[in-house]
C-alpha positions as CSV (number, residue, x, y, z in Angstrom):
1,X,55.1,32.9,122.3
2,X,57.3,31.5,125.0
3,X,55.6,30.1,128.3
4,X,57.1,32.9,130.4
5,X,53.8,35.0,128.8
6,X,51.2,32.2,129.7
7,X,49.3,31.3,133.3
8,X,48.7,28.2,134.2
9,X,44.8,28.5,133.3
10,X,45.5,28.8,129.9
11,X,47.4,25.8,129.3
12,X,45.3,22.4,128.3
13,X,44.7,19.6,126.4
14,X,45.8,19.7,122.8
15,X,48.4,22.5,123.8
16,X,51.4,22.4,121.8
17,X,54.8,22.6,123.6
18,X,58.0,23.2,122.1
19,X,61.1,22.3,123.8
20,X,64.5,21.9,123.0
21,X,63.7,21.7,119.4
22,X,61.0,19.2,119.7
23,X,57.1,19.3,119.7
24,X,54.9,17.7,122.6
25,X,51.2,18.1,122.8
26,X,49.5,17.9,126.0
27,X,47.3,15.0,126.7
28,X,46.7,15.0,130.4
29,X,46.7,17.7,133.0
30,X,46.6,17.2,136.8
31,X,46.1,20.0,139.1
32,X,47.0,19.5,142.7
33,X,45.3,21.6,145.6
34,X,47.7,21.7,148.8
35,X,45.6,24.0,151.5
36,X,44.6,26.4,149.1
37,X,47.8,26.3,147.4
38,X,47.4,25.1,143.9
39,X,49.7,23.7,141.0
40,X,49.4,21.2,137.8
41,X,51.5,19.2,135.9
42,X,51.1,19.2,132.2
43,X,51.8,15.9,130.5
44,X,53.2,16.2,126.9
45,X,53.9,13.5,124.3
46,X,56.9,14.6,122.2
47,X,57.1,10.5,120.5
48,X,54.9,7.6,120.5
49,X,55.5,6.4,124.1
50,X,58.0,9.0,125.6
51,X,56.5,12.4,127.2
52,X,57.4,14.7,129.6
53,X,55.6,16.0,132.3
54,X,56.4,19.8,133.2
55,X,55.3,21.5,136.4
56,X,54.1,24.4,137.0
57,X,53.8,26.0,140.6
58,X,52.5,29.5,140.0
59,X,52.9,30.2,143.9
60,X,56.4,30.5,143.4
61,X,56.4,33.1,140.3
62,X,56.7,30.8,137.3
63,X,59.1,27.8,138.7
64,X,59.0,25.5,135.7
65,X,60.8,21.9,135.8
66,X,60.8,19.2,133.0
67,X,60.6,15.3,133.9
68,X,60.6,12.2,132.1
69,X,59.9,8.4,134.0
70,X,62.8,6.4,135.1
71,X,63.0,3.8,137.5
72,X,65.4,5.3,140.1
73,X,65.2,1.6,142.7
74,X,65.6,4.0,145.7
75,X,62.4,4.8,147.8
76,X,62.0,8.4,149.0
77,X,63.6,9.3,152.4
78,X,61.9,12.0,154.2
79,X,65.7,14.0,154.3
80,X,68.3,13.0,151.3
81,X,68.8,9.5,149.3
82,X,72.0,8.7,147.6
83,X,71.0,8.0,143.5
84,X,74.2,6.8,141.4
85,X,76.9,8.6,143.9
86,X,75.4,11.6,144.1
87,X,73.2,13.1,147.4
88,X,70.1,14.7,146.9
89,X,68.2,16.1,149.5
90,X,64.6,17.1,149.8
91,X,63.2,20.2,148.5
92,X,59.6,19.4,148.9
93,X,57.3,16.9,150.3
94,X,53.4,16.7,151.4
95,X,50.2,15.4,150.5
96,X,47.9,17.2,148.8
97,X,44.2,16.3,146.5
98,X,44.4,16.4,142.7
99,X,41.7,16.5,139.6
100,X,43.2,15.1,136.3
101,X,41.5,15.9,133.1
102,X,42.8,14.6,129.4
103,X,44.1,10.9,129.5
104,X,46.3,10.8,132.1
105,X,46.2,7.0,131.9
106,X,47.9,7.0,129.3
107,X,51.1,6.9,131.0
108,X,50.6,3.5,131.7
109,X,52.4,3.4,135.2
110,X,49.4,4.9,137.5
111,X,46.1,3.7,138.5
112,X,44.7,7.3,138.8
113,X,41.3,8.4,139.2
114,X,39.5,11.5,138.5
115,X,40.3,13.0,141.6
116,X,41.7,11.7,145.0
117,X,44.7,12.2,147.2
118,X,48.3,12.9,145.9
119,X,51.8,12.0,147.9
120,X,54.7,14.1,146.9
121,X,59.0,13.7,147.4
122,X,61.1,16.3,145.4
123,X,64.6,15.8,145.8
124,X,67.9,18.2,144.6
125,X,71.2,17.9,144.0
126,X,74.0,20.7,144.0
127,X,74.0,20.6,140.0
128,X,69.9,21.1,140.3
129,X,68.9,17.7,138.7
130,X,65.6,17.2,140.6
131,X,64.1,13.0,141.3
132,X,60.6,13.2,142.0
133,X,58.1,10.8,143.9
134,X,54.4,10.9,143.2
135,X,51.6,8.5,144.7
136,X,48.1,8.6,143.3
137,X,46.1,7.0,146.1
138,X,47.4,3.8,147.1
139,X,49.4,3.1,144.1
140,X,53.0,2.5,143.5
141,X,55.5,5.3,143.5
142,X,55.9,6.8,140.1
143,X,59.6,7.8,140.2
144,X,61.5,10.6,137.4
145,X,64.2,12.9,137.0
146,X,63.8,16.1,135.6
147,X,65.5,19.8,135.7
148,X,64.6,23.5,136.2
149,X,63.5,25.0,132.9
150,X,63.6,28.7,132.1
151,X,60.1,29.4,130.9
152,X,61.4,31.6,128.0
153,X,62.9,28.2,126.4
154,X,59.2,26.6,125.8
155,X,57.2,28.1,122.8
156,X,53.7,27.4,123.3
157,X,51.2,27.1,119.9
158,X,47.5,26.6,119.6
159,X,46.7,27.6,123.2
160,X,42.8,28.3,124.6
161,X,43.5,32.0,125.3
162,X,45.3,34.5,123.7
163,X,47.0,36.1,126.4
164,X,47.6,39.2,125.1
């Protein structure tokens, strides 16, 4: 089944994704709470060391987007930042509390806790290639890049409720 039939609540740890060919299970969820307003990323190993994280905001019907880490060296602006000759300017931005379940450590560039308060840049550019900010508490900034996906192109396998 593709993740076009699947809410967010069914999604979890030991949830295989399958994306652009290539299996990644979830080890870590976060789920944010902005005012009510309520959205998780999903991280998913695909190889030893490399994962992607893939959020979903269900507020805005299913808007799914697909990161992996990278150092960008430019700290977040709250209007546009220039990131190898290209402008991107910013989609979203806030603060909001999150709740992390799985081994979310595991990503080995946060200090993050079971549950505290969540900083937030998103930044696009006119081909859609999104760099996002995150701060967990008073950590650094944990910079990627990612894109929108089409949640038809992830198969999901071995998921805690059959939606149907």
């Amino acid at each position: 089944m593709s993740l076009a039939n699947f809410y967010p609540g069914n999604l979890g740890v030991s949830t295989t994704l399958t994306y652009r060919d290539v299996d990644s299970v979830i080890f870590g969820v976060i789920s944010f709470d902005f005012d009510g307003v309520v959205w998780q990323d999903y991280l998913a190993e695909h190889t030893e060391g490399q994962w992607w994280r893939f959020g979903v905001e269900p507020d805005q019907g299913m808007k799914l987007a697909a990161f992996e880490t990278q150092r960008l060296g430019v700290d977040p602006r709250p209007d546009a930042i220039t990131y190898e000759g290209d402008t991107y300017r910013v989609t979203d931005s806030g603060h909001a509390y999150y709740r992390t379940a799985g081994q979310t450590r595991r990503t080995g560039q946060t200090a993050q806790f079971d549950t505290g308060r969540h900083a937030y840049f998103d930044f696009e550019n006119d081909a859609r290639a999104i760099l996002s900010y995150e701060r967990f508490d008073a950590g650094p900034w944990i910079t990627s890049i990612g894109h929108h996906v089409d949640p038809q192109a992830v198969r999901v396998s071995n998921f805690l409720v059959d939606p149907a």
